[in-house]
N, C-alpha and C positions, 0 to 999 in steps of 0.2 A: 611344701614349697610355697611362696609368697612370691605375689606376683606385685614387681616392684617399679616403679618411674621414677626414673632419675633424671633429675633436672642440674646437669653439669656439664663442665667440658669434656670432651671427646678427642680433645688434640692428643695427635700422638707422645709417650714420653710424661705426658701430664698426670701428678699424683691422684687428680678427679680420678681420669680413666681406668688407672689400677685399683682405684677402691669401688667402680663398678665393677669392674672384671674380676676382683675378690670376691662381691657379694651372689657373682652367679658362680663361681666355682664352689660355693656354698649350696648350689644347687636351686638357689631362688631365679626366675624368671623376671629378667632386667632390660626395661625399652631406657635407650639414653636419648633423652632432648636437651639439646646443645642448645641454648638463647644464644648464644654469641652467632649461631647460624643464622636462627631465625632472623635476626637484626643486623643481617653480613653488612648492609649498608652502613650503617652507623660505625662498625667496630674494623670496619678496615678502611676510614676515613680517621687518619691522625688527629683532625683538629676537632672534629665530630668527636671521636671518641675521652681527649682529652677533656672536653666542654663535659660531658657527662659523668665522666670519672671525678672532674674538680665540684661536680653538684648532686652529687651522690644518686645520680640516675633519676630525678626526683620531673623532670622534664620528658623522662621516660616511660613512666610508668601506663600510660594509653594505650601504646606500642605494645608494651610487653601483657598487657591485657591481655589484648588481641592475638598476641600470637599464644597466649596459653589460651586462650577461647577456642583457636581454631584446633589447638592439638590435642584439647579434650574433644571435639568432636569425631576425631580420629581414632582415636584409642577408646578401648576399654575401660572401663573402671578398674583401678589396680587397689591391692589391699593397702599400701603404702606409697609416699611419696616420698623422694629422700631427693632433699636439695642441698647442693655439693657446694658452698663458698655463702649462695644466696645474696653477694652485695647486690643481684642487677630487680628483689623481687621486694616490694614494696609493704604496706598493710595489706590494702586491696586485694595483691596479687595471693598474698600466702591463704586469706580466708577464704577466697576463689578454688585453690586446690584442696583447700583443707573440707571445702562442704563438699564437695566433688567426690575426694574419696577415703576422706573421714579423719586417716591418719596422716602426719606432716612431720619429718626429723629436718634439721637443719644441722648439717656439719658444714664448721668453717673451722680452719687451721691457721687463720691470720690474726691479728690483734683487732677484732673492728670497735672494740670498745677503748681503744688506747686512742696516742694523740697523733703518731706518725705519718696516716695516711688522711688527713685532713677531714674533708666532706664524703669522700669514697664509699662510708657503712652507713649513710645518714639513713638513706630507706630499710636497708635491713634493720637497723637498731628501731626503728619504727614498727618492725613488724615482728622482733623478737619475739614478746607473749602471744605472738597466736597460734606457734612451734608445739608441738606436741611432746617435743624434746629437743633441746639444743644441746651439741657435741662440741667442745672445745677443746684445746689445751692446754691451757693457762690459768693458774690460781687463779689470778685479777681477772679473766674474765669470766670464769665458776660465779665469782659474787656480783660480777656486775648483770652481768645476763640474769641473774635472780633479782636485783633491783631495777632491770628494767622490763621484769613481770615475768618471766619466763616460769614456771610453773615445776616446771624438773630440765635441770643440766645435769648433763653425765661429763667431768673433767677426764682423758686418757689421753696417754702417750699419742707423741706423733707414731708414725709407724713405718715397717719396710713392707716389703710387697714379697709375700713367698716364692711367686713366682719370676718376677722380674728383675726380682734382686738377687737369687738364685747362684752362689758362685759357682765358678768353672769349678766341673769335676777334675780336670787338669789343666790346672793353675798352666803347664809349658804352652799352652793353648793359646794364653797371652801373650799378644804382638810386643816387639820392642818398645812401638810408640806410646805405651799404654802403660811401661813400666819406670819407679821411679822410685828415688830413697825415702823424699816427704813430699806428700802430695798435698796442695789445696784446691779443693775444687768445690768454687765458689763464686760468687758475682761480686764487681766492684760498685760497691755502695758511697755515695757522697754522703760522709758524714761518717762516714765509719773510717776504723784506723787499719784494716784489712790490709790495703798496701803497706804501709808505714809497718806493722805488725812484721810480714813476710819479709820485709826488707832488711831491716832489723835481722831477721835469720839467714839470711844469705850472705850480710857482712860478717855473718861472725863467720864463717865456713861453710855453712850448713846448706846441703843442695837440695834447694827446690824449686818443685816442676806446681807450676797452675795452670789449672785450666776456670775457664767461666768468661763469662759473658761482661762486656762494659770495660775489663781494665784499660784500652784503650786511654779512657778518657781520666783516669790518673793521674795526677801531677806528677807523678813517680814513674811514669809510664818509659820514660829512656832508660832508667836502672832496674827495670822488671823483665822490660820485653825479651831479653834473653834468655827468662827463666818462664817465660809463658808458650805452653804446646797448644792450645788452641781453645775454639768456644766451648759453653755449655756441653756439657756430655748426658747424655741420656740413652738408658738398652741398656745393650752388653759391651757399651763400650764405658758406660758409666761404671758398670759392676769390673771390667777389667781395669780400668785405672787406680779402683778405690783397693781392689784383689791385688794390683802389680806393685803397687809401694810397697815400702817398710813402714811407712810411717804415715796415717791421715791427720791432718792438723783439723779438728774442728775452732769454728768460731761463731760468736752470736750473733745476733742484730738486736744493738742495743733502743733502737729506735720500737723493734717488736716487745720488747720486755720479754724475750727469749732465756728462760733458763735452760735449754735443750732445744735441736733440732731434729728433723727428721734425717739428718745425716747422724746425729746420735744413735739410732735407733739402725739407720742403714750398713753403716762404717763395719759396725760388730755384726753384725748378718752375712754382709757378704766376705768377711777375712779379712778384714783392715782393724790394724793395730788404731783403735781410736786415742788421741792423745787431743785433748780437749780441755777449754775452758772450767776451771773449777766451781759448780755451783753446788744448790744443795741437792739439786733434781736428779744432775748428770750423778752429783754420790752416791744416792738412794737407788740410783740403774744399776753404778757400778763401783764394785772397790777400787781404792783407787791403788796400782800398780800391781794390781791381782788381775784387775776383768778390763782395766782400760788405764790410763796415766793423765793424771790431772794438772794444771799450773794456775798461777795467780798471774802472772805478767809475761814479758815477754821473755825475759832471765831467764826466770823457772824452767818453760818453752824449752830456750835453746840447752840448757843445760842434762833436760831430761832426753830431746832428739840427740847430742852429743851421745849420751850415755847408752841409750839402744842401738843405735846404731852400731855399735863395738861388739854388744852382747848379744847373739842372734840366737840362743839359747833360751835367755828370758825377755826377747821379743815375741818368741815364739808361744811362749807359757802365756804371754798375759792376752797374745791374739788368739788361741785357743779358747782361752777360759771364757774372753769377750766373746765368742760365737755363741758357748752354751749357756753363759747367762742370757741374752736378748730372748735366744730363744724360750728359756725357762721363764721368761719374763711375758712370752703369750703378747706380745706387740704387734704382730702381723697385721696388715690390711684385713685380712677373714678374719681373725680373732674380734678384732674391732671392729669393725662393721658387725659382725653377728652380734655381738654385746650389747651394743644398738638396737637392732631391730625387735630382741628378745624384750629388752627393757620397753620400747615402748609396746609389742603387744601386751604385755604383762598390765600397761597400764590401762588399756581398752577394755582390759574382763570384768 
């Protein structure tokens, strides 16, 4: 057992928290320090926190000293340190924890070597090489995290969560509001063609139900909202909505250089017929019209939702086969976090 610190968020619903909650189901002993608490002042001030998100925390980093000063005088020495995202932890702050208590991984599941979120990763990318391991998932940033010193990245799949992704043992157990033919559920990105996309599918016939956060603010928002059941979803109300359709539409964010997301990985987990974006990532998870159904546009899209929809036979075949491949594919939160922690003691010997 490896007694571990985790330096992440703690909100409820949040992927940090299930890949805590993974690595002590694992049996390792997990203290979580939330910075976003430590610094409630700043991150629940709109303008305060904007200012520092647009300067990559680089105004911050004093602050977050101090409060990792004060929380190693509280705790223990732990054999490992595992920081969950890491944009809010500086050079200073990583080589701080790293002499403290020798080993340091950094998982981040975002692009912070891309261009989309500006100044946001400026301090982590400063502090990449002092990682004892960095955890990504993304080709491009496998190689970039290596030219900006990182020593050893381990590239892996996004992941589900064994336990909170967990489908219903009986599926009738799903409420009505939860059930649906093609589900999207997702957030409305400026910049992205997410609405444009789904709309596109609704004029041809095709019923669909969205859920996520932001479509509000859609310029498409008067020809959507009848086809929208509510915010963000997260629990078991996430896993039922994704378990109640016939059908999950994944889609990327082309701003992340997304070839797959963790709805890739979740959709086929918990009993949703994945029907997703064609890449080479998503092919190499899954064949296509065997384990999940792939498209190039939006045509594709509606032509292949028309045609399951009809067929509930080999809807059923290929949401089957997607459940046992993901799983045979060892994607889990515990699979991945332990893969991690193994690899870097192995590099400590």
């Amino acid at each position: 057992m490896l007694k571990i610190l985790y330096i992440g968020s703690d909100a409820p619903g949040s992927t940090s928290l299930y890949r805590a909650m993974a690595i002590g189901r694992r049996g390792h002993q997990v203290i979580i320090a939330n910075p976003n608490r430590g610094l409630a002042d700043v991150f629940k001030s709109k303008i305060k926190g904007a200012f520092h998100y647009r300067t990559g925390y680089r105004f911050l980093q004093g602050r977050i000293m101090r409060w990792i000063t004060e929380m190693l005088n509280e705790q223990e020495k732990p054999d490992i340190v595992w920081v969950d995202s890491g944009e809010l932890l500086g050079p200073a702050c990583v080589r701080r924890l790293k002499q403290w208590a020798g080993r340091i991984i950094l998982y981040n599941h975002d692009d912070p070597t891309g261009e989309r979120d500006g100044h946001r990763f400026d301090s982590l990318k400063k502090a990449i090489q002092y990682y004892d391991l960095c955890v990504v998932v993304r080709e491009p940033s496998y190689h970039e995290f290596k030219a900006a010193g990182s020593e050893n990245v381990l590239k892996v799949y996004r992941s589900y969560d064994e336990l909170m992704h967990k489908p219903f043992e009986d599926a009738d157990r799903i409420l009505p509001q939860f059930r649906s033919d093609i589900a999207f559920i997702g957030t409305w990105m400026k910049g992205e063609d997410r609405d444009s996309f789904l709309l596109t599918l609704i004029k041809k016939g095709l019923p669909v139900s969205i859920w996520g956060d932001h479509w509000q603010k859609s310029p498409l928002w008067n020809e959507l909202k009848d086809y929208y059941k509510g915010k963000a979803l997260s629990g078991k109300d996430y896993v039922a909505a994704v378990q109640g359709a016939r059908i999950c539409i994944g889609m990327l964010s082309k701003g992340n250089r997304d070839l797959h997301t963790t709805r890739s990985a979740e959709i086929p987990y918990i009993g949703g017929l994945f029907c997703a974006e064609r890449t080479s990532e998503h092919e190499h998870m899954y064949k296509d019209w065997e384990e999940a159904v792939f498209w190039d546009d939006v045509e594709e899209c509606a032509r292949h939702c028309t045609e399951l929809l009809k067929d509930e036979n080999m809807r059923q075949k290929i949401l089957l086969a997607g459940m046992k491949r993901v799983r045979a594919l060892r994607i889990g939160n515990e699979d991945i976090c332990e893969q991690a922690l193994q690899l870097v003691q192995c590099m400590s010997k």
